[in-house]
Structures are given as structure tokens and as C-alpha cells.
C-alpha positions, 0 to 999 in steps of 0.5 A: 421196136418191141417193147413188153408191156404187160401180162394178158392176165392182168389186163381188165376185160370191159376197161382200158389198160395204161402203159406208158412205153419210150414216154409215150401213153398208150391204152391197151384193150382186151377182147379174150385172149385179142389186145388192142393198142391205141394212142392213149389221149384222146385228140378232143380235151386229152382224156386218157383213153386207159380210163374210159370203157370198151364196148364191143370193138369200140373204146370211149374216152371217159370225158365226153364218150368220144369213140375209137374203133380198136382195130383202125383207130377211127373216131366213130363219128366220121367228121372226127379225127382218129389216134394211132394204133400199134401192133400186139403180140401176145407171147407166152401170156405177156404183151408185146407192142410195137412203136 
């Protein structure tokens, strides 16, 4: 199901985004006109993934810098776990996602 969540615009270009879509959270990522879904919580100690920082084509949780690939949803640290990622549209300069 689609689900819109936010405006391109108002979306920050180095941080995350926290939405919470059908009660689960989610943390958008930006990269230009590009959004990245993921899981919003972190598998390690639950840091919300929203509040950490994206550097390149990688979100770090804001507790202990644990690092999640946008694209697959991969730990960067490969004996680690990886979180779920959800497809992005942006349409007309608002966000869609599917759950």
C-alpha cells in the first residue's frame, strides 16, 4: 500500500527524516532530488535512524554509528545485521512509500 509521507522540500539533505507510516517508524534520506526509505530503528540499542546523519550512500545511527547502506539496507560491517527498506516515488514534489 502507498502511503504519502512527506514534501521533497521539506525533507534535510545531510540528516534523516522521521515518519511514522500504519504505526511503524520509518527514516527517510535524501540525496538531491533521490529518497531512501529504511527501517527507522536501529537492530543494535534502537537509535532512531531519523536522528543520525547520512554521508554518501550511508545512514549512521546516532547512538553508536552503526552504518546502513541506502539502497540495500546492509549494516556496513558485514558480520552485522541489516533493516528493511522500502520503495520511493517522488511525485509531483511529494513523497510516497510503500509498506
Amino acid at each position: 500500500m502507498r502511503h504519502r509521507v512527506a514534501r521533497l522540500a521539506d525533507l534535510p539533505e545531510a540528516g534523516g527524516y522521521r515518519v511514522v507510516v500504519a504505526g511503524r517508524e520509518v527514516a527517510l534520506f535524501r540525496r538531491g532530488d533521490r529518497v531512501h526509505a529504511l527501517d527507522g530503528i536501529c537492530p543494535h540499542r534502537e537509535g532512531l535512524l531519523a536522528y543520525g546523519e547520512r554521508r554518501g550512500g550511508v545512514a549512521y545511527c546516532p547512538l553508536h554509528a552503526w552504518g546502513f547502506d541506502l539502497e540495500s539496507g546492509r549494516c556496513t560491517d558485514p558480520d552485522r545485521v541489516s533493516v528493511d527498506t522500502f520503495r520511493v516515488r517522488v511525485e509531483g514534489g511529494e513523497v510516497w512509500i510503500e509498506l
